[in-house]
Each structure stands twice: as C-alpha cells, then as structure tokens.
C-alpha positions as CSV (number, residue, x, y, z in Angstrom):
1,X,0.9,14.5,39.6
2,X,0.5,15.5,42.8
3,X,3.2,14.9,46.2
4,X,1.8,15.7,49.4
5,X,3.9,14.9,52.2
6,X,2.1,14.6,55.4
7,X,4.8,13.9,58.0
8,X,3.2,12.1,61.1
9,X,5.7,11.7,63.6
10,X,4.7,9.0,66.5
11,X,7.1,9.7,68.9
12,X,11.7,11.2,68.0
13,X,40.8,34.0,78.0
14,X,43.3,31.7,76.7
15,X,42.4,30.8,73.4
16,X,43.8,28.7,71.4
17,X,45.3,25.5,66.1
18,X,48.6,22.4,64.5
19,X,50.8,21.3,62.2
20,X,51.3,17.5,61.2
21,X,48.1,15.1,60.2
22,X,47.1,11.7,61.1
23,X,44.3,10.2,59.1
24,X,41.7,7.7,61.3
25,X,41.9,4.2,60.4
26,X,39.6,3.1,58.0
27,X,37.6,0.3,59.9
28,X,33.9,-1.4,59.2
29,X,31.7,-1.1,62.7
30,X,28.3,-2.3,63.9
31,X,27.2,0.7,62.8
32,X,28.7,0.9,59.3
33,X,31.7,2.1,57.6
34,X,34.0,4.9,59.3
35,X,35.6,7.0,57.6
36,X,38.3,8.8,57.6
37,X,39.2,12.2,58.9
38,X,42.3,14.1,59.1
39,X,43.4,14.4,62.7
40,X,40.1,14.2,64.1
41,X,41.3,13.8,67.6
42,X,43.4,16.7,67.4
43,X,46.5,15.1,68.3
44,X,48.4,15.4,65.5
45,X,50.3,18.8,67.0
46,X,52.5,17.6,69.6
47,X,53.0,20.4,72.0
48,X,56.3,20.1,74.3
49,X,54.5,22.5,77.1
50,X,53.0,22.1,80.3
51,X,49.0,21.3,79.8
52,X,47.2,24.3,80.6
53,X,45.4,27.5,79.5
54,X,48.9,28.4,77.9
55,X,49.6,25.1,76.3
56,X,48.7,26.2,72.7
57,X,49.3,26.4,69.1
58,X,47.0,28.8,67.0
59,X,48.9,28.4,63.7
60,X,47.2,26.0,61.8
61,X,45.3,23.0,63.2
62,X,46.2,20.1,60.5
63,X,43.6,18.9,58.0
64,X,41.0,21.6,59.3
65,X,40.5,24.7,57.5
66,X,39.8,28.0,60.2
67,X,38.1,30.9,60.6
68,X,38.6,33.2,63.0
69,X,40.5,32.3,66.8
70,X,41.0,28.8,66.8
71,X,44.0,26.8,68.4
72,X,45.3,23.3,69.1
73,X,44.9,23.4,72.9
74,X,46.3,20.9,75.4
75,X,44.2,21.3,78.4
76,X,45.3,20.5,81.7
77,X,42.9,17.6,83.8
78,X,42.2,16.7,87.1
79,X,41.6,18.4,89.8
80,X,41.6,22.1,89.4
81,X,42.4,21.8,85.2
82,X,40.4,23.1,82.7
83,X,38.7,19.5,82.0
84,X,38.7,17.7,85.4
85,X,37.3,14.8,84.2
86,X,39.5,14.2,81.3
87,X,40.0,14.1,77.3
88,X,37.5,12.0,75.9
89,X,39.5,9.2,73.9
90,X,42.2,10.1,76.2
91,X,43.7,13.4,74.7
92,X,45.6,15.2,75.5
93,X,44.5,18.1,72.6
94,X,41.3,19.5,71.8
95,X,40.1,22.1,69.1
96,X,39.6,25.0,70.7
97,X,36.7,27.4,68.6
98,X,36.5,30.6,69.5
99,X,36.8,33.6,72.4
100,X,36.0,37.3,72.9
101,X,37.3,38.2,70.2
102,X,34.8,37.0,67.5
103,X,32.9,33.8,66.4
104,X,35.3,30.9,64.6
105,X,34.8,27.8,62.4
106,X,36.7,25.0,61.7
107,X,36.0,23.0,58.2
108,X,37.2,19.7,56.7
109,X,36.6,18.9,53.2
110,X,36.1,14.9,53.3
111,X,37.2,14.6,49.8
112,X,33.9,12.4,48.2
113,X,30.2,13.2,47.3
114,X,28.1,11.1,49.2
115,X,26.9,8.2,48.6
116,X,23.3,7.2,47.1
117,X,21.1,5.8,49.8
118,X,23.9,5.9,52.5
119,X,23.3,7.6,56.6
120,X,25.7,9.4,57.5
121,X,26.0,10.0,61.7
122,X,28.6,12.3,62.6
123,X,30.0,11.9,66.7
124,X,31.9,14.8,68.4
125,X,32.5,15.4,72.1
126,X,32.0,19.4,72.6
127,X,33.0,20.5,75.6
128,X,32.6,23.5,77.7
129,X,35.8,24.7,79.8
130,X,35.6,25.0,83.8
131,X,37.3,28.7,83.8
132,X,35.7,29.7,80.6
133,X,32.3,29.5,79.5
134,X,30.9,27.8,76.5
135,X,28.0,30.4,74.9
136,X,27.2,28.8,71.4
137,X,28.2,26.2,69.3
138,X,27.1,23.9,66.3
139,X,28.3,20.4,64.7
140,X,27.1,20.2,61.1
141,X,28.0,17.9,58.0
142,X,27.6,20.1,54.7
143,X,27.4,19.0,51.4
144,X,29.0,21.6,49.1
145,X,28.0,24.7,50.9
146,X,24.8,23.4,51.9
147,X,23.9,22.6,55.6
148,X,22.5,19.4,55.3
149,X,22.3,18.5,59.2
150,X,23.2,20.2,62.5
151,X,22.9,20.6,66.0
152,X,23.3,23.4,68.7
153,X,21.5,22.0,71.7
154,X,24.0,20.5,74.5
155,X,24.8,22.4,77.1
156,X,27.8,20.4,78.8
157,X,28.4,21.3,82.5
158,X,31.3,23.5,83.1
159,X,34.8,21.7,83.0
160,X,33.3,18.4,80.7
161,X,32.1,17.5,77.6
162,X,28.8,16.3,76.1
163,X,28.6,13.8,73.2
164,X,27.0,15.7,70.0
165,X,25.0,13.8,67.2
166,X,24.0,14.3,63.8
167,X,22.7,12.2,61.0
168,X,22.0,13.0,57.6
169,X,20.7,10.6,55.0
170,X,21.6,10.9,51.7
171,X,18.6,10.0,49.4
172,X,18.7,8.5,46.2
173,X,20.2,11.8,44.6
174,X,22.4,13.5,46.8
175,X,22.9,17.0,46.2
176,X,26.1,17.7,44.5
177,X,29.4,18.5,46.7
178,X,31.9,17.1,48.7
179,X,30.7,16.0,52.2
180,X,32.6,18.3,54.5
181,X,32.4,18.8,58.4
182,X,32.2,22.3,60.2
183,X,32.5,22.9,64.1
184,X,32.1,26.7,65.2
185,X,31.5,28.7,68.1
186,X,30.3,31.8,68.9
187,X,28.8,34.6,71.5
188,X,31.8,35.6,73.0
189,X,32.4,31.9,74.1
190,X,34.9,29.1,73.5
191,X,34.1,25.4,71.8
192,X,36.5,22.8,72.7
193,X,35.9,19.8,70.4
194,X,37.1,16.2,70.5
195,X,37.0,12.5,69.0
196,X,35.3,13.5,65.8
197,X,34.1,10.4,64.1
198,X,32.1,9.8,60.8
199,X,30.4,6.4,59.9
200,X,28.6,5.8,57.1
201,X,26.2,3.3,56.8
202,X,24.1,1.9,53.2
203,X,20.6,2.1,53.8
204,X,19.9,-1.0,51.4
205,X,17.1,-0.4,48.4
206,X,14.4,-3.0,47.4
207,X,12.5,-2.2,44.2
208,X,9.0,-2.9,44.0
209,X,6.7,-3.0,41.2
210,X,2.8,-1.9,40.8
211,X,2.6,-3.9,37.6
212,X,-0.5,-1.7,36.4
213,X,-1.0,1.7,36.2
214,X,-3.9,4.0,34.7
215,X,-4.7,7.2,34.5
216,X,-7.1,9.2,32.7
217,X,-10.0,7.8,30.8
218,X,-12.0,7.3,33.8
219,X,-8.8,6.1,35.6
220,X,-7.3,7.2,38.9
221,X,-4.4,5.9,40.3
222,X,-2.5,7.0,43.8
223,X,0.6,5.2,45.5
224,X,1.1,5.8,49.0
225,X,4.9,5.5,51.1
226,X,5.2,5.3,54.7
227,X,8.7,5.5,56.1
228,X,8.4,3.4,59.5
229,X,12.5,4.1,60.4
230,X,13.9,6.7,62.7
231,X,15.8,8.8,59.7
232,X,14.8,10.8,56.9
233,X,14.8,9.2,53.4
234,X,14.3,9.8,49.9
235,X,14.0,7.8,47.2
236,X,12.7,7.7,43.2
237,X,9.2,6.3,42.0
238,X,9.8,6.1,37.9
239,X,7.1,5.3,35.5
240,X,7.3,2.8,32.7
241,X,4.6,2.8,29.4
242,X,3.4,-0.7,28.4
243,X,6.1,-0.6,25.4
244,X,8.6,-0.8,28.4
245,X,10.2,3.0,27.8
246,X,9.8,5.8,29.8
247,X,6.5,7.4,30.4
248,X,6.0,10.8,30.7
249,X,3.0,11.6,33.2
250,X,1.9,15.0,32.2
251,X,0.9,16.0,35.3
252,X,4.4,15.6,36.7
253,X,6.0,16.7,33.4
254,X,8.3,13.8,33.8
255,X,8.3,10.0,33.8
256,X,9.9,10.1,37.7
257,X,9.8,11.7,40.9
258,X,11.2,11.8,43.8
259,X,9.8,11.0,47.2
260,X,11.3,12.8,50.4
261,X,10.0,11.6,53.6
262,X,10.8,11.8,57.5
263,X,11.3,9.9,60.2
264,X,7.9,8.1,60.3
265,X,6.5,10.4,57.6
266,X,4.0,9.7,55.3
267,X,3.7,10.8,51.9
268,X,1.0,10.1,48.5
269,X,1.4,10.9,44.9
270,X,-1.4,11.3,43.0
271,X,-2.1,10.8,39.1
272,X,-5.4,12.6,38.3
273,X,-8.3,11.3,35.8
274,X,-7.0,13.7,33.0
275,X,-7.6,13.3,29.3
276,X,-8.0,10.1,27.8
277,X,-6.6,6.1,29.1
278,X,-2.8,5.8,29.4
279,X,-1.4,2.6,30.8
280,X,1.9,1.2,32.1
281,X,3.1,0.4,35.4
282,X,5.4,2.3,38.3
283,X,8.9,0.9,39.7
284,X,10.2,2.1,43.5
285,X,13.2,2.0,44.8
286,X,12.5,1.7,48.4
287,X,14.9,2.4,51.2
288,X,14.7,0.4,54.6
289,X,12.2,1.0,56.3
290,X,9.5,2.0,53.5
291,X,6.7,0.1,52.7
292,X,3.9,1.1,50.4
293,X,0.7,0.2,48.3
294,X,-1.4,1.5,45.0
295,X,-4.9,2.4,45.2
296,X,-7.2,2.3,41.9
297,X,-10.1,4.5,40.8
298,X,-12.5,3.6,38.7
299,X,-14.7,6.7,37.4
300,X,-18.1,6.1,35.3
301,X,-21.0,8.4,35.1
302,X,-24.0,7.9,36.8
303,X,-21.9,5.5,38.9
304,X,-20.6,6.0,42.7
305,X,-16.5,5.8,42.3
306,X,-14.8,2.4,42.8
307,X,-12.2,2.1,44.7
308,X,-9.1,-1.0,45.3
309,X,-6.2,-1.3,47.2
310,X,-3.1,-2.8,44.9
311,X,-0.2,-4.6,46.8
312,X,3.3,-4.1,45.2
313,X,5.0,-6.9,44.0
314,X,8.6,-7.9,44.2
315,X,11.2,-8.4,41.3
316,X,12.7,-11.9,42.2
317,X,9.9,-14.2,40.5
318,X,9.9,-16.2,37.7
319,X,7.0,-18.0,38.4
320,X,3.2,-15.9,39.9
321,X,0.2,-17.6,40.9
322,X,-3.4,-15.9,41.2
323,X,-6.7,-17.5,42.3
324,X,-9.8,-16.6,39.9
325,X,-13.3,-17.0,40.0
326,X,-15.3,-16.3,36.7
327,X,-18.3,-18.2,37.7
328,X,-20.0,-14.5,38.2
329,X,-16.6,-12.5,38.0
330,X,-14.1,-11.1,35.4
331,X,-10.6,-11.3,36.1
332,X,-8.2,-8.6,34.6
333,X,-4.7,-9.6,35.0
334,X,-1.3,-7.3,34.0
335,X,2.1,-8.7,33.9
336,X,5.8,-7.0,33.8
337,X,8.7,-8.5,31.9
338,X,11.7,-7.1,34.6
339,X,14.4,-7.6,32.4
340,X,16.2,-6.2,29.5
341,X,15.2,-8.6,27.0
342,X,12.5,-10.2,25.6
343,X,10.5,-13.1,26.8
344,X,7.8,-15.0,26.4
345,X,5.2,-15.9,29.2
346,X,3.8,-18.9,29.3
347,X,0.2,-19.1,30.9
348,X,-1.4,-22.1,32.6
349,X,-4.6,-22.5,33.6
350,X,-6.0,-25.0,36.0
351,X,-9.5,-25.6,37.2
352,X,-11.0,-26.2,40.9
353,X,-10.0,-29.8,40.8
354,X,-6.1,-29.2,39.3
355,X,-7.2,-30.2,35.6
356,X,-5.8,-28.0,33.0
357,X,-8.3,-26.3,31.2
358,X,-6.5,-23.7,29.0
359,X,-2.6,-22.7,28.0
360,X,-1.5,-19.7,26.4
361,X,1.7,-17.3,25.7
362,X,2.4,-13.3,26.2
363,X,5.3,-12.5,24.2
364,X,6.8,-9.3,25.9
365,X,9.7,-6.7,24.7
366,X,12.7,-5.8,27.0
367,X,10.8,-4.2,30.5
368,X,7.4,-4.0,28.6
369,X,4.2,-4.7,29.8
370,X,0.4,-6.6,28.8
371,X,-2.8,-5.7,30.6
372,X,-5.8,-7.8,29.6
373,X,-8.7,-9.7,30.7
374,X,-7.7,-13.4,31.3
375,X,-10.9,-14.8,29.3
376,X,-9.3,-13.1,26.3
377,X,-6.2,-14.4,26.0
378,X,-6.0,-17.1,23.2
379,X,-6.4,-20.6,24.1
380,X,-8.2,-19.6,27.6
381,X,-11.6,-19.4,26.6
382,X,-12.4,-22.2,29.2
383,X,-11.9,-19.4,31.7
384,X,-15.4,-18.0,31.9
385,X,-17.5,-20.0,34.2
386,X,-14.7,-21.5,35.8
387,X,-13.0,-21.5,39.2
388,X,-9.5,-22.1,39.7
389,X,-6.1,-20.7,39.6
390,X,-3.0,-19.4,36.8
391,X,0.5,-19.6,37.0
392,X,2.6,-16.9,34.9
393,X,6.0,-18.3,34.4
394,X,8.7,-16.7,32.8
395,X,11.1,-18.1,29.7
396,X,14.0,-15.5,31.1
397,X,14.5,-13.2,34.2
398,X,11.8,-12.4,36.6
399,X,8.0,-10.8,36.5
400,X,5.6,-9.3,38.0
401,X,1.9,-10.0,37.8
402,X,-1.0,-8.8,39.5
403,X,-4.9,-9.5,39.0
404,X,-8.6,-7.3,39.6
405,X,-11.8,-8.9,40.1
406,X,-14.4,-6.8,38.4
407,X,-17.7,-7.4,39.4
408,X,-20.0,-5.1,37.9
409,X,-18.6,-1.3,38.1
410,X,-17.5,-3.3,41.4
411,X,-13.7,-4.5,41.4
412,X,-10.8,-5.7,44.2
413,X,-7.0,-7.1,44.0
414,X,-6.2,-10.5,43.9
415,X,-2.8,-11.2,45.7
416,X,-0.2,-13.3,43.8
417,X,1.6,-16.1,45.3
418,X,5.1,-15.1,44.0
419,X,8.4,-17.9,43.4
C-alpha cells in the first residue's frame, strides 16, 4: 500500500532563578482543559529587594530544571524600569534566560504522556528588556527528548513582551515520553519569560466504515482523507477480512496504517491490483475536521478501467436502506456486523409500490462481514426485474451496508439511508 501525502495548504548585564513552587489551578476553559505547571508565573520566589536589574535570585528557579545563567528576576516597571509597561498577569517575577555569558534553557517535566487525539497549545509572554537586548529565543513542548513543536519568531519591542504560541497535536499514537516544556535563549542575549499556560483540548474521533474492500483479482481500491481544520492530525485506518479478524494487506505489510496530515492537507492510500481477489472492509478513526471517501477499480482485459466513488458509512445504525433497480441493473450489496458478537440480519425487500416481494437472513460472526449480489441471496429471487428498495436491520448492535450498481463492466455507489 501506498501513502502519499500531498499537503495543500489554502491559506495558515544583570542576569538573573527560586526556591518554593506553586502549582496552577487545574480549571476546564473554552479552550479545553489547563493544566498544570509548576510555578509557571514565576512567582513562587519571593524576593524582599527593590525591583530592578539587581532584584534576583539565580539559585534555582522552582519546578524548572536550568541550563546555563538563568535567574528569578523581579523587574522594575514604569517609567524608566526594565518593563515599562508592566508584568503580564501582573508579576512581579519573570524567568530570566540567558546573557553574555552563554545560551540557557529552562525545562519542566509535566509528569504524563500525552494524550491520544488531544491539541495541546502552549501560551508564554517572552519579553525583551528595555536596557538589554533580546537576540534569540524559542518556546517548545517536547515529548521525551523530541521537539514536537516550537517557535522563534517574535520580536517584542524593547522594554515589553510579545505573546508566543505553539500547538502540537497528538495523533492517535503519540510518541512515547513525558510532555515537557523548554524556554531558552541565546546569542549573547537575555529571554524574560512570563504566564506560561498549557491547555489541552480532545480533538473528538468518529469512526467510519467502507463496508467493502478489494484488492487484487482485477480489484483496486484507494481511500482518500482531507483534513479541513487549522492543526495537524494523525490518525489510524485498520483493515478487517470478511471473517471479521485482522487483515494483513501485503503491500503495507500490516493490517493498519497510520495517516499523518496538515493543516488542510490531503493525503491517499493506495491498495494495488496485486495477486489474486481478497475482500474485507476498512475502519477510520477520524479526528475533527477529516472527512473522506473510497474509490473502486474495476480492471478487465480488453476493457477501459471502471471507476466509483464509495461514501463511508457511520457505525450508529441498526437499520440501512438502499434503492435498487434490477430491471436492466445488478445490485451488489456488502454489509458489516460492528459489534463483538454475532448477529443475524434480516433482509426485506419491497417493490416500487411498497409490496414485499422477498425476505431473507445474513447470519454474521463478531465484526465479520458478507459481500454478495442481492439476486442471490435466498428467498430474494423476485429481485431481478424489479424496482424498489431493502432494508438491512440488525438483531444486535449496529451495521454498515453499502450497495454497487453494475451495469455491464459499468458500475456506481448507491447511498444508504442510515437509522
């Protein structure tokens, strides 16, 4: 199998360290849940002195871990201070990162491994000092000791501060480690950080089903995934055989994958005409935001390729209706048991006018899966010729059903009125 990505974006020398810790109040926002960091306004080192470039400690600042000259600092404000304007949040401390004496970090671990399916937007003011200059800086969130987002691209005037943003989405398989935070500076220059905040928010999940999948034998069959948000996500595609286990697709050497895409990225995965028939179906877990389809190729020699667009279905129904027409048509229908035990389905076929013209039942194992053409079923022989519609409805749990109109070498979707 084949994942091309194909991201479209549409258009988005005082220095100064504490000792004491507050943690933030755990509190659920607009924005999602924040959580908490040890002393992230700095505040938790009261110093006695007079605020100004000698008002600070460069011991240890609480609940951060440092590298190189860092310091508590208690900037002086107002007219002629190092901050004129003020400590955002009110102050009075800052995290002071680095001077001329080298480049300097400061590093919380937060304690967890993020969460599946979860943004994370980290907030920090950085500010640049009015008698000494600001020369490089980043905000990052880390995951282990991987840089998972960052930023380096304000450039507050001197003697104020500039709000800093950074979001990282989690995906359905984070990377292993503890979320952690890191602030540096360097170039010769000092960071003054303030109000760190960290929300998290769960980027909800819908599954959705293309009940029928084939490959091979003549067979071609693609999914595409469009991710219409703002933030990167990621997210599996797993692949179940009609006997409702895992199926291994050789191409991928696996019976899932996973899907990374971008802010308004785009991405396709591809399973080849390889070999002989295999069937099943395909299950995505789809983040906010992602919306996709299946696309079916029919191969035959001497023949030009053809080609149909599948919707996905939900997993809520217990009851699917399809329109057929086999007055000059075939209809092939496949339906998905959802759930974790066995059921039967009972079919019931109606004609143009509403009469019932056939009945039948598809007896399916936990998560397993039927493909056949409707004529065939037993007891729906009144099928052929006829016009009309069928309901698939569901002894226990929920379905999914979907139906092709063959036509010749010719074939298209039928949509499913799901309940």
């Amino acid at each position: 199998m084949q994942i091309r990505p194909t991201l479209r974006v549409l258009q988005s020398t005082a220095h100064i360290a504490i000792c004491a810790t507050t943690i933030v109040v755990l509190t659920v926002t607009a924005q999602g849940q924040t959580i908490p960091i040890v002393n992230g306004n700095f505040n938790s080192d009261v110093l006695g002195c007079a605020a100004g470039p000698s008002c600070f400690d460069s011991s240890v600042i609480p609940g951060w871990v440092g590298g190189g000259p860092t310091a508590t600092f208690k900037p002086s404000t107002g007219v002629g201070g190092e901050f004129p304007g003020g400590i955002p949040g009110g102050g009075p401390n800052v995290a002071a990162v680095g001077d001329p004496s080298g480049a300097a970090t400061i590093t919380q671990d937060l304690g967890f491994a993020p969460s599946p399916n979860t943004t994370y937007t980290l907030t920090v003011y950085v500010g640049q000092r009015a008698d000494f200059p600001l020369i490089a800086y980043a905000v990052e969130l880390l995951v282990g000791t991987t840089s998972v987002t960052s930023d380096t691209t304000l450039t507050p005037a001197a003697g104020s501060f500039a709000l800093d943003t950074v979001t990282y989405n989690s995906g359905s398989s984070p990377s292993a480690g503890h979320l952690m935070i890191r602030l540096s500076a360097s170039g010769g220059g000092q960071a003054d950080f303030a109000q760190v905040v960290l929300t998290g928010t769960s980027v909800g999940t819908v599954t959705r089903i293309l009940p029928q999948l084939a490959f091979g034998g003549g067979w071609y069959t693609a999914m595409y995934f469009t991710n219409i948000s703002g933030v990167p996500v990621s997210f599996t595609v797993s692949f179940i055989g009609n006997d409702g286990n895992p199926l291994t697709v050789s191409a991928l050497s696996g019976s899932s994958t996973t899907v990374n895409l971008a802010a308004r990225g785009t991405a396709i995965i591809e399973i080849p005409n390889v070999g002989s028939l295999v069937q099943g179906y395909v299950s995505a877990a789809l983040p906010a935001g992602v919306t996709g389809y299946g696309v079916f190729r029919q191969s035959v020699p001497g023949v030009a390729d053809q080609e149909a667009v599948v919707p996905l279905s939900g997993t809520t129904a217990t009851t699917s209706t399809l329109e057929f027409d086999d007055t000059k048509y075939v209809t092939g229908i496949a339906v998905v048991n959802l759930t974790s035990v066995s059921t039967v389905i009972s079919v019931f076929v109606r004609d143009a006018q509403g009469n019932t013209i056939g009945t039948s039942n598809i007896a399916l194992g936990p998560h397993a899966k039927t493909a056949v053409v409707l004529r065939d079923l037993p007891g729906l022989a009144g099928v052929s010729g006829a016009l009309g519609s069928v309901d698939f409805t569901t002894s226990i749990g929920t379905l999914a059903a979907l139906g092709l109109r063959f036509n010749g070498a010719a074939f298209t979707s039928i949509p499913t009125s799901d309940r």
